[in-house]
FINUKE-721581 format. One record per residue (C-alpha): residue in three letters; x, z, y; residue number from 0. Coordinates in steps of 0.2 Angstrom, whole numbers, m for minus. Example, Ala and Ser with C-alpha at 12.3 -4.5 7.8 and 13.67 -1.06 7.14 Angstrom:
BEGIN
    aa       X       Z       Y     i
   ALA      62      39     m22     0
   SER      68      36      m5     1
This chain:
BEGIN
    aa       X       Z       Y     i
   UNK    m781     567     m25     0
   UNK    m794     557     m35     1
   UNK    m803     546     m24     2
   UNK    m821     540     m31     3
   UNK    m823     520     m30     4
   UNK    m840     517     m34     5
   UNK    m842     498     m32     6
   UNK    m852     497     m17     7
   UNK    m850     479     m10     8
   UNK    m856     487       7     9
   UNK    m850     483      26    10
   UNK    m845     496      36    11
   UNK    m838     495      57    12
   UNK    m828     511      62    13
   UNK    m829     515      83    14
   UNK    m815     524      86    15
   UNK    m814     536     104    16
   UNK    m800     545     108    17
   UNK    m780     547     105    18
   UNK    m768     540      95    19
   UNK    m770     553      79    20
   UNK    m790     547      78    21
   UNK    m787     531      77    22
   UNK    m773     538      62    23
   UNK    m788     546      55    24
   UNK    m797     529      58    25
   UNK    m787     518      48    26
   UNK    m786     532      36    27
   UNK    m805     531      33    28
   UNK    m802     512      33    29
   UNK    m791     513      18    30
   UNK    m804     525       9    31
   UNK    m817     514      10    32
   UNK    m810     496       5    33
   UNK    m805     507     m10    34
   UNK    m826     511     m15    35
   UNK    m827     492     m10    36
   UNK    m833     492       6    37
   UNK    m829     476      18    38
   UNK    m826     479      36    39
   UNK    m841     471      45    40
   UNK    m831     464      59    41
   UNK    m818     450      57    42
   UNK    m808     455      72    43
   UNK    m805     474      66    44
   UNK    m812     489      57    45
   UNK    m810     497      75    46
   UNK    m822     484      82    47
   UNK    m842     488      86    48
   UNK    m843     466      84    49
   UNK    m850     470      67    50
   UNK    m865     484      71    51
   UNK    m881     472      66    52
   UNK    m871     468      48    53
   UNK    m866     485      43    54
   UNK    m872     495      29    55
   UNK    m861     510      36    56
   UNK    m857     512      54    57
   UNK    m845     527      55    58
   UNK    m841     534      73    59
   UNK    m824     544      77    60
   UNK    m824     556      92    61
   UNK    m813     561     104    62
   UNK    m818     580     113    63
   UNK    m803     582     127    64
   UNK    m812     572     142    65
   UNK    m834     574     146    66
   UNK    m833     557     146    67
   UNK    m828     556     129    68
   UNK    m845     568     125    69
   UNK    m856     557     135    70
   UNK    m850     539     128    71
   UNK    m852     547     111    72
   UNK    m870     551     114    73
   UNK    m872     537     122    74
   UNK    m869     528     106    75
   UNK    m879     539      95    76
   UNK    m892     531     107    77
   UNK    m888     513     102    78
   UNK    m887     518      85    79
   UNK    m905     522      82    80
   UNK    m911     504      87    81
   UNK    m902     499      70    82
   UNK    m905     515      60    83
   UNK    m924     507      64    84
   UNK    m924     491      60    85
   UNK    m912     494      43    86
   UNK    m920     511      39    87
   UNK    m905     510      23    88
   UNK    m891     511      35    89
   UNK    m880     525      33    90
   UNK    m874     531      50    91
   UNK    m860     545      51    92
   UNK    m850     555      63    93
   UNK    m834     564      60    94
   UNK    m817     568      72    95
   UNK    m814     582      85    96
   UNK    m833     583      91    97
   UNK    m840     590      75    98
   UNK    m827     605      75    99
   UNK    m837     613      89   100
   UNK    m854     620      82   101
   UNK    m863     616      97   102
   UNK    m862     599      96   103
   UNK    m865     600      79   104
   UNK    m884     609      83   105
   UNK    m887     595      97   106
   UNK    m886     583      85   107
   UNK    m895     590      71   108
   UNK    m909     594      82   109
   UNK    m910     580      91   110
   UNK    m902     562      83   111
   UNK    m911     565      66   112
   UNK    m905     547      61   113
   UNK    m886     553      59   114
   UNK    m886     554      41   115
   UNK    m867     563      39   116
   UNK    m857     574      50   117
   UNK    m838     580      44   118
   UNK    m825     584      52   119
   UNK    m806     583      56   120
   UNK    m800     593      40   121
   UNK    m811     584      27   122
   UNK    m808     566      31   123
   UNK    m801     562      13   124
   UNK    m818     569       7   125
   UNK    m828     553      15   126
   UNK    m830     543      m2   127
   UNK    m837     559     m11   128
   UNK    m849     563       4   129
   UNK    m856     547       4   130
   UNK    m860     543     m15   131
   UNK    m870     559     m10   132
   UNK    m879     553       2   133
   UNK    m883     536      m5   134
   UNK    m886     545     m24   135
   UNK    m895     560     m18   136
   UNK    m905     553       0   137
   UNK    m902     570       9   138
   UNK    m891     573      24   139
   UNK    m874     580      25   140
   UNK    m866     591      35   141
   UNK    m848     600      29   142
   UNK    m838     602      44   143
   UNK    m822     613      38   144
   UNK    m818     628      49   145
   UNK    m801     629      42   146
   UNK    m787     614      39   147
   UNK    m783     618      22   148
   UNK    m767     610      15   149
   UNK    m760     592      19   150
   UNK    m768     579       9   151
   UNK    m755     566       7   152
   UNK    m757     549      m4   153
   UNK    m770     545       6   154
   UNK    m773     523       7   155
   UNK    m774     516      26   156
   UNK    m781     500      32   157
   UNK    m768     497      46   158
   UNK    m777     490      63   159
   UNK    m758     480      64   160
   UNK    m746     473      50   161
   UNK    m728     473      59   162
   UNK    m732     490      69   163
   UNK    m738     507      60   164
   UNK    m744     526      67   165
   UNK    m738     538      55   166
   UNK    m742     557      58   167
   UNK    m727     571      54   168
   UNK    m738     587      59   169
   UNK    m755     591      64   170
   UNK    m765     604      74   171
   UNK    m760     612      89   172
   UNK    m752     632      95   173
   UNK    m751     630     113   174
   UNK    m768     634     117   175
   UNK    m765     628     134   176
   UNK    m783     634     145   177
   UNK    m790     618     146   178
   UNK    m789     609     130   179
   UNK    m800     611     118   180
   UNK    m789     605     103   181
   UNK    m781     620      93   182
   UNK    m800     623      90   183
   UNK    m803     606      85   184
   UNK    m788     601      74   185
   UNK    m782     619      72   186
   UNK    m763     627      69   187
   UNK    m748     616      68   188
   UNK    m746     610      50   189
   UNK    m730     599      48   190
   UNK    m728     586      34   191
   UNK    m713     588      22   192
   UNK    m698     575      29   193
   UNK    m699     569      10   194
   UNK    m717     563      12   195
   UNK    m714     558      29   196
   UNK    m696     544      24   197
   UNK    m705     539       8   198
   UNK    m720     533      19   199
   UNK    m709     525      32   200
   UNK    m701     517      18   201
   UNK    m714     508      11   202
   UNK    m721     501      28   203
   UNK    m704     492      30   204
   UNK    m706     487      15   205
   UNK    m723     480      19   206
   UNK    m714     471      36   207
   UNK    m717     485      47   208
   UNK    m704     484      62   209
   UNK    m708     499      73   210
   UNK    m716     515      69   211
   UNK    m724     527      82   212
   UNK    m723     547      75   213
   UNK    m739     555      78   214
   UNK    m742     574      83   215
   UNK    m752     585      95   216
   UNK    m734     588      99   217
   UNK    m721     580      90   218
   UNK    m705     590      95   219
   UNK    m711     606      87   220
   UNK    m711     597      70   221
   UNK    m705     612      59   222
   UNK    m702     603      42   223
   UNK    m696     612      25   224
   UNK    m689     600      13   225
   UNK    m687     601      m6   226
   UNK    m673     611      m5   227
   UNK    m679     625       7   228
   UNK    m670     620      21   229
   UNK    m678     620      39   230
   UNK    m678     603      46   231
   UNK    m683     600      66   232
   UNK    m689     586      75   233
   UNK    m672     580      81   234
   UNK    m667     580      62   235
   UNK    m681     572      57   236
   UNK    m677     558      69   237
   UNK    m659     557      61   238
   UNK    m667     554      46   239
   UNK    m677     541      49   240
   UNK    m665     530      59   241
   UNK    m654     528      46   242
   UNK    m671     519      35   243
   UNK    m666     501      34   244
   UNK    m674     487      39   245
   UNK    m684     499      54   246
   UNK    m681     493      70   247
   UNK    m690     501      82   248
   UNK    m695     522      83   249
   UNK    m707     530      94   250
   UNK    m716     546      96   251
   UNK    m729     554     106   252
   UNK    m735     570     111   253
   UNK    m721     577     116   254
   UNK    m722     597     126   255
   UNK    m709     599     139   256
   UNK    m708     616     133   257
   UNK    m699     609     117   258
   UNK    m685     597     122   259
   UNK    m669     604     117   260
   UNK    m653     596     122   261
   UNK    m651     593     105   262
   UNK    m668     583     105   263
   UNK    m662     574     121   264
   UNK    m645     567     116   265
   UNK    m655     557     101   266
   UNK    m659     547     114   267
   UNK    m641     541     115   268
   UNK    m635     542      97   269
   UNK    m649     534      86   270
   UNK    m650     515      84   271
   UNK    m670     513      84   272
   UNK    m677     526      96   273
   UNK    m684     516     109   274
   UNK    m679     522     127   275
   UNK    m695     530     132   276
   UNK    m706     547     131   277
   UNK    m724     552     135   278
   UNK    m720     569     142   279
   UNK    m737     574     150   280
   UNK    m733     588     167   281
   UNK    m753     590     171   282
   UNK    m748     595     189   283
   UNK    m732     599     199   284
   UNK    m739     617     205   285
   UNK    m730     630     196   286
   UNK    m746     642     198   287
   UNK    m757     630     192   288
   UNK    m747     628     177   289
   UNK    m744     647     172   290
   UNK    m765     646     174   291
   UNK    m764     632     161   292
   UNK    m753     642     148   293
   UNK    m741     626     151   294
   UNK    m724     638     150   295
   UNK    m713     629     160   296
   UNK    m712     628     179   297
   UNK    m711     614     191   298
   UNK    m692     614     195   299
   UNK    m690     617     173   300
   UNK    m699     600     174   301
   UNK    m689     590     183   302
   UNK    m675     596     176   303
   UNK    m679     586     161   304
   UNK    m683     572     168   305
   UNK    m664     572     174   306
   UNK    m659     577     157   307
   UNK    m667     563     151   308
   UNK    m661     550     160   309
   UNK    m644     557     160   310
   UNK    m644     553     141   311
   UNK    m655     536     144   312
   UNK    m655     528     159   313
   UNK    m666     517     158   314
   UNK    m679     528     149   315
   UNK    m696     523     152   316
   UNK    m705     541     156   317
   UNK    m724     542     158   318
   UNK    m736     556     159   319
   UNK    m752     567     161   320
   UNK    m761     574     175   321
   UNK    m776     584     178   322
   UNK    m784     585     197   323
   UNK    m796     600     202   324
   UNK    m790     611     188   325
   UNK    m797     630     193   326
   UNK    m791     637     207   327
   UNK    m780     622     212   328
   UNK    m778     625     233   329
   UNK    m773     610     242   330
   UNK    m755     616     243   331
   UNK    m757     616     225   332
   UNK    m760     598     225   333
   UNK    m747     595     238   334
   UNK    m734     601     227   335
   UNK    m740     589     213   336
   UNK    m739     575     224   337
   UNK    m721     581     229   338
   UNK    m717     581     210   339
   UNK    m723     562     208   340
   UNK    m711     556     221   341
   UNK    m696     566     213   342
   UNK    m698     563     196   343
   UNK    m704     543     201   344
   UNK    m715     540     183   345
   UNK    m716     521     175   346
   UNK    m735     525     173   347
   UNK    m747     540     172   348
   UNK    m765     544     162   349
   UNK    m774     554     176   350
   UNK    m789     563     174   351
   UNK    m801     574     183   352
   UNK    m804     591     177   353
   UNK    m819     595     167   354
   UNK    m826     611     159   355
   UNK    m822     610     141   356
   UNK    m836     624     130   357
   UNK    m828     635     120   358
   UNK    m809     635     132   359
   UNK    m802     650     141   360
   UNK    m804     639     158   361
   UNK    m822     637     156   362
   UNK    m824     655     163   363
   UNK    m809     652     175   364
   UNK    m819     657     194   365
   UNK    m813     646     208   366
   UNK    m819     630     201   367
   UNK    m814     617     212   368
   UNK    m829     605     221   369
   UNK    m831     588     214   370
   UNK    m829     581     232   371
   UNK    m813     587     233   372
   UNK    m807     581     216   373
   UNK    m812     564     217   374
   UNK    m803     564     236   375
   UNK    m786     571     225   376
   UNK    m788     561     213   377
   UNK    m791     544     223   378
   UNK    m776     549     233   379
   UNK    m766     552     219   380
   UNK    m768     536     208   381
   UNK    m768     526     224   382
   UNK    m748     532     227   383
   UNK    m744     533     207   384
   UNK    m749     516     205   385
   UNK    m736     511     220   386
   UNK    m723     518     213   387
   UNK    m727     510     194   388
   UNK    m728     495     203   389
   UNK    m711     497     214   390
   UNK    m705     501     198   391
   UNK    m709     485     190   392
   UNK    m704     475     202   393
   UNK    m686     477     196   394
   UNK    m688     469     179   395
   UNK    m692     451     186   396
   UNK    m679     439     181   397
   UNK    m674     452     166   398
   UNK    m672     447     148   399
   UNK    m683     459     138   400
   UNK    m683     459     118   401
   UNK    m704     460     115   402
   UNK    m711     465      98   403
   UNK    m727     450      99   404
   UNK    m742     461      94   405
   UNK    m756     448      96   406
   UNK    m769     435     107   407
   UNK    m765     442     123   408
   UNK    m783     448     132   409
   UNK    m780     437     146   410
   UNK    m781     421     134   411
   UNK    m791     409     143   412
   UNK    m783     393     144   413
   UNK    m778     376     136   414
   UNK    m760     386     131   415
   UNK    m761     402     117   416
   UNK    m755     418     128   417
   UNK    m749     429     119   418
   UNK    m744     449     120   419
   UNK    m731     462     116   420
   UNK    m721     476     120   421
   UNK    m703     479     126   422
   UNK    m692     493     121   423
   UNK    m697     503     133   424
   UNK    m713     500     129   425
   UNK    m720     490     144   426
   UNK    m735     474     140   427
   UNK    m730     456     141   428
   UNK    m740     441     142   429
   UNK    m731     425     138   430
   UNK    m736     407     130   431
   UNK    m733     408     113   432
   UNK    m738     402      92   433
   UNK    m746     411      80   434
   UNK    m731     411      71   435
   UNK    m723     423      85   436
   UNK    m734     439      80   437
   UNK    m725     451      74   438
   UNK    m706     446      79   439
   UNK    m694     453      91   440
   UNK    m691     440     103   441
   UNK    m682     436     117   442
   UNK    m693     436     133   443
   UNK    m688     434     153   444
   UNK    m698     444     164   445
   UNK    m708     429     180   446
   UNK    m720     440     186   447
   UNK    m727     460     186   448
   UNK    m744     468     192   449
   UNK    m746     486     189   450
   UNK    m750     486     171   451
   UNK    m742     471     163   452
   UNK    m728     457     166   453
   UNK    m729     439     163   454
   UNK    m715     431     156   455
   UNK    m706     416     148   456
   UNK    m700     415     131   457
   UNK    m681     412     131   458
């Protein structure tokens, strides 16, 4: 695809809200615009809102699973007019999962008159073209594609880190589970060639990259085609890529319990750089609740997984999902999720509290539960959840973990540089540390553990 590069010498910040795939998308974007000659605004990231005051181009990437999402998004819009004020010549534009949903859409056209584009998911690789219309023609744009279209590949990428990279294998979603809003957003599964997908790999080792995370609404129903016709699935694909040298570490995330074969399980003992964990969101442990939320599994089916899993790995590092107060969730409803967090005994978990998504089959759903009564779930839930990640973590002082150094840690406050980095598993360490460090696998022994991160010294 021909990419327009008018020399533009302009700055530009990206605020990016949501998953893993939109902050793909964002370094995507990125990549598009250092090619027309825009200069990220902010020295500590193109993610980074640091750099508002100085931007020529102040692009915001939204996230529509959670209302909070909506309501930090508009929030911004807010702040944005303040600049669009002062620096009338500012070019503010909103893309990502919010703009598929013509509601929103209306809202902003009606009433944030300052937002000069709005695009989509589908159309991200149109960005350069959109906005030499803007500047050339001083009218507002709106082209939010209703359907995906075919995969653009080729596209550049300004990476957010240089020794860790996202690459996506598919996009869009089938599983219309009732409460998610993102087979309307990102539309039908799409996966990538496995050609496009090992050549891409390739270069990033080549470009001292060490671990790749895969990227998918859900990974494991990857159904590739490669050039010779032949059906390629998620656990082949995998294959494939562990044998690229020079790649150390492999990830993935989403992954749908409904789609994790044996097959897909025993890669977990038989390939050298999958790392010994999975994201395998559950969303509750009621059976009911989860035939409500189109989830295709039961409770018992869940579990049986998890014991699947850590038969093949056992030291797997398994984290998950949940939603509190879905529709119709009774308190034995709950009680059965809580029996399910002490059975399957997750290293950590994203917890949410459910919230009407416009335009989802469970926004009509009767039953809604009370906000009193979610918020009590909910608190009760976390409270025992973060126990058991802290029990959990407890075992690993005195260990020697081998850390990937990402960066500055966050808790850098001292005489002595602290850095950050990941183990295999993918657990945070904070440890003293050089520069030099960033982007090595080193060896790291485990002093101390809260519930979210570990201290450690380098070995």
């Amino acid at each position: 695809m021909a990419v327009m590069t008018e020399n533009i010498r302009g700055k530009y910040t990206i605020e990016t809200m949501g998953c893993q795939m939109n902050e793909r998308d964002s370094e995507t974007m990125a990549g598009l615009l250092e090619e027309m000659g825009y200069r990220c605004a902010d020295s500590g990231g193109y993610s980074e809102k640091a750099g508002r005051q100085d931007a020529d181009l102040l692009l915001v990437n939204t996230c529509s699973v959670r209302e909070n999402a909506d309501k930090r998004f508009f929030g911004v819009l807010g702040q944005l007019k303040n600049i669009k004020e002062r620096k009338p010549d500012t070019i503010i534009a909103v893309c990502g999962c919010m703009m598929q949903q013509q509601h929103i859409v209306d809202r902003i056209k009606e009433k944030y008159s300052w937002v000069d584009i709005v695009f989509g998911t589908h159309n991200i690789h149109e960005l350069p073209d959109l906005l030499t219309n803007v500047r050339n023609e001083k009218k507002k744009v709106v082209d939010v594609w209703e359907d995906a279209g075919d995969i653009v590949e080729g596209l550049p990428s300004e990476r957010k880190y240089r020794h860790k990279a996202f690459v996506n294998i598919m996009y869009g979603c089938d599983n219309f589970c009732t409460y998610c809003i993102v087979p309307y957003t990102r539309g039908r599964e799409r996966s990538r060639r496995p050609e496009e997908i090992l050549s891409e790999i390739e270069t990033l080792v080549a470009d001292g990259v060490r671990e790749v995370m895969l990227l998918g609404q859900n990974v494991n129903s990857y159904k590739g085609i490669n050039t010779t016709g032949e059906a390629v699935d998620f656990a082949d694909l995998l294959e494939m890529i562990d044998c690229i040298e020079g790649l150390e570490r492999l990830r993935f995330m989403t992954s749908h319990p409904k789609d994790l074969p044996d097959k897909l399980i025993n890669k977990f003992q038989t390939l050298n750089t999958l790392t010994p964990s999975i994201h395998l969101p559950v969303q509750s442990g009621s059976t009911d609740v989860l035939r409500r939320m189109n989830r295709k599994y039961t409770k018992q089916e869940y579990l049986n997984l998890l014991e699947r899993l850590r038969d093949a790995s056992p030291n797997i590092v398994i984290t998950t999902d949940f939603i509190v107060g879905f529709p119709g969730e009774s308190e034995k409803d709950f009680e059965e999720t809580m029996d399910l967090i002490e059975k399957a005994y997750f290293d950590s978990a994203f917890t949410f509290i459910y919230s009407v998504r416009k335009g989802t089959p469970a926004e009509n759903f009767e039953d809604q539960v009370p906000e009193d009564i979610k918020h009590t779930r909910f608190n009760r839930m976390v409270r025992r959840l973060n126990e058991i990640t802290f029990n959990k973590n407890e075992k690993y002082i005195g260990r020697i973990e081998e850390v990937l150094v990402e960066g500055e840690s966050k808790k850098n406050s001292g005489d002595a540089l602290m850095l950050s980095g990941r183990t295999s598993g993918g657990k945070l360490v904070n440890f003293e540390g050089s520069p030099d460090l960033i982007g090595q696998i080193i060896s790291v022994r485990i002093t101390d553990v809260n519930t979210f991160s570990f201290t450690g010294v380098r070995c």
